[in-house]
Structures are given as structure tokens and as C-alpha cells.
C-alpha positions in Angstrom: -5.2 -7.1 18.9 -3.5 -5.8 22.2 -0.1 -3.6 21.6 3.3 -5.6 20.6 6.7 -4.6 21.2 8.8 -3.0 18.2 10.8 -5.7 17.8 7.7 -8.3 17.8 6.6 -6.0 14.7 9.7 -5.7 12.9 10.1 -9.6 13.0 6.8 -10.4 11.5 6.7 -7.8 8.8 10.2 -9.5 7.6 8.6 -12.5 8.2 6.0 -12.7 5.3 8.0 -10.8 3.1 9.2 -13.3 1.1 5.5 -14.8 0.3 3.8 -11.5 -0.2 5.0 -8.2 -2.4 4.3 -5.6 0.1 6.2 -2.8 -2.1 6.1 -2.3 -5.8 3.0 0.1 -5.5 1.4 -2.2 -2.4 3.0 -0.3 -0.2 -0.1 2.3 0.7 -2.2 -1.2 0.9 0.3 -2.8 3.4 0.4 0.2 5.6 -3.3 0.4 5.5 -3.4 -3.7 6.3 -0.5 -3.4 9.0 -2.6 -0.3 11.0 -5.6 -2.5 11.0 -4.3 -5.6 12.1 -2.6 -3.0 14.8 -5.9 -1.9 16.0 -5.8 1.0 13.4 -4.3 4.0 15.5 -1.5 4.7 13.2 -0.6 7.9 11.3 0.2 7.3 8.0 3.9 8.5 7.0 3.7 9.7 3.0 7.1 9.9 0.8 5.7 12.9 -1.4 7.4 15.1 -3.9 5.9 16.8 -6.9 4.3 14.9 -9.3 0.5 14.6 -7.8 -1.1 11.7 -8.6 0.2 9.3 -6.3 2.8 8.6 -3.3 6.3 7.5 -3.6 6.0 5.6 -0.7 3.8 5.4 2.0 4.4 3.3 5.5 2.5 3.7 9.0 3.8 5.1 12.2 2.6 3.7 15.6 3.8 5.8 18.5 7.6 7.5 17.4 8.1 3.9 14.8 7.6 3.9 11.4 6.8 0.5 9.6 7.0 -0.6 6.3 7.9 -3.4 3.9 11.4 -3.5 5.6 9.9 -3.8 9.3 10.2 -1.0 12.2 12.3 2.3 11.2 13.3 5.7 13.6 12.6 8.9 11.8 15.7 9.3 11.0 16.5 5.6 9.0 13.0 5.7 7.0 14.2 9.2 5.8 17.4 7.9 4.9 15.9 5.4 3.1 13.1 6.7 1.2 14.2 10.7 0.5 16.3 9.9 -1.9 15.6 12.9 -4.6 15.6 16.5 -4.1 12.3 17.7 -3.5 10.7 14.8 -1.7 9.2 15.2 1.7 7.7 13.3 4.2 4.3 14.3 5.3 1.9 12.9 8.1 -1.4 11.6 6.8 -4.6 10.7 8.9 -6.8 8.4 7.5 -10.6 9.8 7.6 -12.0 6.7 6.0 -11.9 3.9 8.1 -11.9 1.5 5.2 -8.5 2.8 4.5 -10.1 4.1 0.5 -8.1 7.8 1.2 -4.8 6.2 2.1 -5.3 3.7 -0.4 -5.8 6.4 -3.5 -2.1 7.3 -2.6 -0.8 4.0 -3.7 1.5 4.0 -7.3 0.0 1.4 -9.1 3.3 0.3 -10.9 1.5 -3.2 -11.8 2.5 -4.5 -8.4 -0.9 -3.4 -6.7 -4.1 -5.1 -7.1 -1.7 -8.2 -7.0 -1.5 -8.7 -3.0 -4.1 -10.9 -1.6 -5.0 -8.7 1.5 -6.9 -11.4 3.5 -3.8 -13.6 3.1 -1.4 -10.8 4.3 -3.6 -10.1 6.8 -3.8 -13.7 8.3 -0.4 -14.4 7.7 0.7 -11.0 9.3 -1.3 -12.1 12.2 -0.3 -15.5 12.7 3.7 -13.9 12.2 3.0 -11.6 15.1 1.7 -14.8 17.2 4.2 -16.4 16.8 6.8 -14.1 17.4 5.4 -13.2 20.4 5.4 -16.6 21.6 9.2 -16.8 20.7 9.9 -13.6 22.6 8.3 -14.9 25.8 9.4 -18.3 25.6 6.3 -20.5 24.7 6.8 -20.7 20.9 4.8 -23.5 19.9 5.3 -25.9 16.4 
């Protein structure tokens, strides 16, 4: 997919938002999605604490950003945002399925997952990063 800047990232992630749930227990399915559509060298960020059977939240980090549901994040923001109890850590996860099945087992299913139509996010995630690409460099097209 070649390598896009940050901000090219962080604009197409907010971009499709508001068409597709990417939290609410899609959130291990989005970062799963997001790394692939990358070119899948990520390391998966996980929001843990102590109940076992699932993530609080997990996003993917590509070089020193983190990205989620709410676009590109420092270290330092995501944490802000998402340790919000005592007890919750973040831990990095490497994915040793390249179908993403391990980083998907982390997901909450809260009734929101299952619901996101991954070849649509997918396609829309990568026609977002087109376009904001072409935007950035001056030959956005209609």
C-alpha cells in the first residue's frame, strides 16, 4: 500500500467514522483491518486490566503512532484516553496469525462486533486514504 504520513492516517480513519462503528467491541477488528490495509507491520497496542476474557480496547501502532477509532494518538494521549481505571495497562501484542484470528479473540463482543462489514471498512478506509493523499499533495480529484 506504500507508507502514508500520520496526518494522511488520522484524516481517513475520522473519515469513515461516521458510516462504520469501529468501537463498541469492533475495535480489535478495526485495528486488525487498519494494520492490513497498512501493509500489516503494526504492533498491536492492548488496553488490559483484570478480568481475562477479552480487551478493553485494543488499537495498532505503526512506528511510535498509535491508531484507533479516534485516528493517530502519541503514547502519551492514547493513555490518557483509554487508562481510565486503576489497574489497567497497556501491553504490546504481536499478531502470530496472519489472519488477524489471535488479535481478533481479544475483541469485547458488547453486541457491536460481528456488526462491521470488514470488506466495506476496508474499501472505504482505502479509498479515504486516496483521497486524502491526493488532498495533501494538491491533485484531489471529484
Amino acid at each position: 500500500m506504500g507508507e502514508y504520513p500520520r496526518e494522511v492516517i488520522h484524516e481517513a480513519i475520522l473519515s469513515i467514522g461516521d458510516r462504520h462503528v469501529l468501537s463498541s467491541g469492533n475495535c480489535a477488528k478495526f485495528a486488525y483491518l487498519l494494520n492490513r490495509v497498512l501493509g500489516g507491520d503494526g504492533t498491536y497496542i492492548i488496553v488490559d486490566s483484570d478480568h481475562y476474557e477479552y480487551a478493553d480496547h485494543v488499537a495498532v501502532m505503526i512506528g511510535k503512532t498509535i491508531y484507533d477509532e479516534d485516528g493517530a494518538s502519541t503514547r502519551k494521549e492514547f493513555r490518557a484516553r483509554h487508562i481510565l481505571e486503576r489497574g489497567q495497562r497497556l501491553e504490546m501484542y504481536e499478531e502470530d496469525e496472519p489472519d488477524g484470528t489471535s488479535v481478533l479473540r481479544l475483541a469485547d463482543d458488547c453486541g457491536g462486533f460481528g456488526s462491521m462489514d470488514d470488506e466495506a471498512v476496508e474499501r472505504d478506509l482505502m479509498e479515504a486514504l486516496r483521497v486524502a493523499m491526493d488532498a495533501r499533495i494538491g491533485g484531489a480529484r471529484p
